[in-house]
N, C-alpha and C positions, 0 to 999 in steps of 0.2 A: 422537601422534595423539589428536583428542579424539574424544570419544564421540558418537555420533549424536543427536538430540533425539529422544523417542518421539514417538509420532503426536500433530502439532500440533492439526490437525482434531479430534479427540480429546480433548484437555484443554481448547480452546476453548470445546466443547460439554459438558465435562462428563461424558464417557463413562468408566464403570469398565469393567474386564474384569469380562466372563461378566452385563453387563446386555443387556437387551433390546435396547436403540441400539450394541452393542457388534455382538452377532447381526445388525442389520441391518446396519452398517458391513461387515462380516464374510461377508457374501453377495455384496459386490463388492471380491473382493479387488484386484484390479488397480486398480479407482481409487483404491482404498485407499493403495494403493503407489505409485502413479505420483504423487499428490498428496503424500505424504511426500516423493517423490525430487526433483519439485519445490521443496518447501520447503527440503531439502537443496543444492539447487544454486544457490538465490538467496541463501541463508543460511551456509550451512557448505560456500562453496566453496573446492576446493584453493587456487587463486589469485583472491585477488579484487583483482587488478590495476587494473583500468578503475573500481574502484567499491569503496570501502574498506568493510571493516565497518561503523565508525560510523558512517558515511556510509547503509549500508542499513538501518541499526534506526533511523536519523534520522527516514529515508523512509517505513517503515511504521509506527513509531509515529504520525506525523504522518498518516498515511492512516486506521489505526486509530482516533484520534479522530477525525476527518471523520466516519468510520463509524459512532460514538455507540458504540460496541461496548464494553460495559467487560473483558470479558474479553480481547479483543486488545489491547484502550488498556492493559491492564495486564504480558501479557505482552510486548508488544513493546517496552514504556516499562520491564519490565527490564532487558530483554536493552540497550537503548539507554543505562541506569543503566551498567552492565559495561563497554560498546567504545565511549562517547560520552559518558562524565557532563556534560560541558561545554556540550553541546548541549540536555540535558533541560530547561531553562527556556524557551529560545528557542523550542523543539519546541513544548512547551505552551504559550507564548502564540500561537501561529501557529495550533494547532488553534482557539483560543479566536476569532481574528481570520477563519480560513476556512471556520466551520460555517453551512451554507447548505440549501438544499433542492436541487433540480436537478431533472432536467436541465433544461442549458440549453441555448442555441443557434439558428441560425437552419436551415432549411429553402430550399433554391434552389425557385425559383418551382415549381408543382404544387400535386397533390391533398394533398401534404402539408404544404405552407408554412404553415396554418395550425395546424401541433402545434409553431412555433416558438415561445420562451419568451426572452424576455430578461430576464437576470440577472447579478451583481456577476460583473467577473475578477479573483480574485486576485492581489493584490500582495503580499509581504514586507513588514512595516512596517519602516522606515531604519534606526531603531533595534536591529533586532534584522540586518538585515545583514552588520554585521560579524561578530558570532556565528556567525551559521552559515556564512559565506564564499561566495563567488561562484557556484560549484558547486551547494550546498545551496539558496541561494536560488534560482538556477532550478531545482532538481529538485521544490522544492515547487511552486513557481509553473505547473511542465510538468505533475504529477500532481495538481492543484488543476484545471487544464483537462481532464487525460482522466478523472475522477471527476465533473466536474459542467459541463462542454461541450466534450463529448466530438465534435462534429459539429464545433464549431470551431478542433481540431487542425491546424495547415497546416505548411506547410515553414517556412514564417518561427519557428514554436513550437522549430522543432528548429534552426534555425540561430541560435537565443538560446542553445540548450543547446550548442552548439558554441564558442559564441563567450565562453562562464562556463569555460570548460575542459574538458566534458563529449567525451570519442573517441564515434565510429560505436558501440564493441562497449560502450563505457558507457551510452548513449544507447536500444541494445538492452535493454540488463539493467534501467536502471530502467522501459521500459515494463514489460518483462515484467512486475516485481516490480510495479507497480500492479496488472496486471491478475489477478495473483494473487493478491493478498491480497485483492482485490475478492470474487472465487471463495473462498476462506479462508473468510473472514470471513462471507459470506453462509450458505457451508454447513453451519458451526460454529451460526449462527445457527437456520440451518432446525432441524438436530439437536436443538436445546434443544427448540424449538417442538414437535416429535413426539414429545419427553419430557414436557410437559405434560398 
């Protein structure tokens, strides 16, 4: 049995025990916990069948530098050193190839068609491809869309990821885990900013 990781959110930001951001954390216990058990379940789960380890510190390191965040680009580009060495270059050339601003997307006619923005879609460059394998390169390609055109998600996005190898309940997991570390990484974020 391995041992649990302490509170991600936590070390992201920076937080000792018994600091003032510690006190705040610590007046909502339950998101506290519910965002660890979170982390827990996309990271250190019993089975990860549909969606391998490497495979998921592939994914959030790669999200991670999207993010600019050097503290998750660091800790996730560990843990991805451990259950994926073979992936860490490919990983960070792809970050280097899919840093963008966003959102993007269009707007169906309305009052708000005009907050549509067009911008680059991510591709995998060919090269790196074979590296990270059919799988890998659509789970980048699909979390490259729902971080920076997010409006332009369709079923066609998910029947790419179907058709690389990707199951229904893998398909599930790596949204989630985007939209998680999304949430991670922002709040980690914020934390630092109210320690200044």
């Amino acid at each position: 049995m391995t041992t649990p990781t302490p509170d991600v959110i936590d070390r992201l930001a920076g937080i000792s025990a018994g600091s003032s951001l510690d006190a705040t954390r610590a007046a909502r216990p339950e998101a506290r916990a519910h965002a660890q058990r979170s982390f827990t379940a996309l990271f250190e789960p019993a089975s990860p069948d549909a969606f391998d380890l490497a495979e998921r510190y592939a994914v959030a390191a790669f999200i991670a530098g999207l993010h600019r965040d050097p503290a998750a680009t660091a800790f996730y580009g560990a843990r991805l050193a451990a259950h994926g060495p073979d992936l860490a270059d490919a990983v960070t050339g792809e970050i280097a190839r899919g840093l963008t601003e966003g959102p993007y997307g269009a707007y169906p006619e309305g009052p708000l068609a005009a907050e549509g923005a067009a911008g680059p879609l991510f591709r995998v460059a060919p090269e790196r491809r074979k590296a990270l394998g059919p799988r890998l390169t659509a789970a980048f390609e699909h979390a490259h869309l729902l971080l920076f055109h997010p409006r332009d998600a369709t079923p066609k996005a998910l029947q790419t990821l179907l058709e690389a190898g990707w199951t229904t309940d893998g398909i599930v997991t790596l949204s989630q885990l985007v939209a998680f570390l999304s949430f991670q990484i922002r709040a980690a974020f914020g934390l630092r900013i109210l320690a200044n």
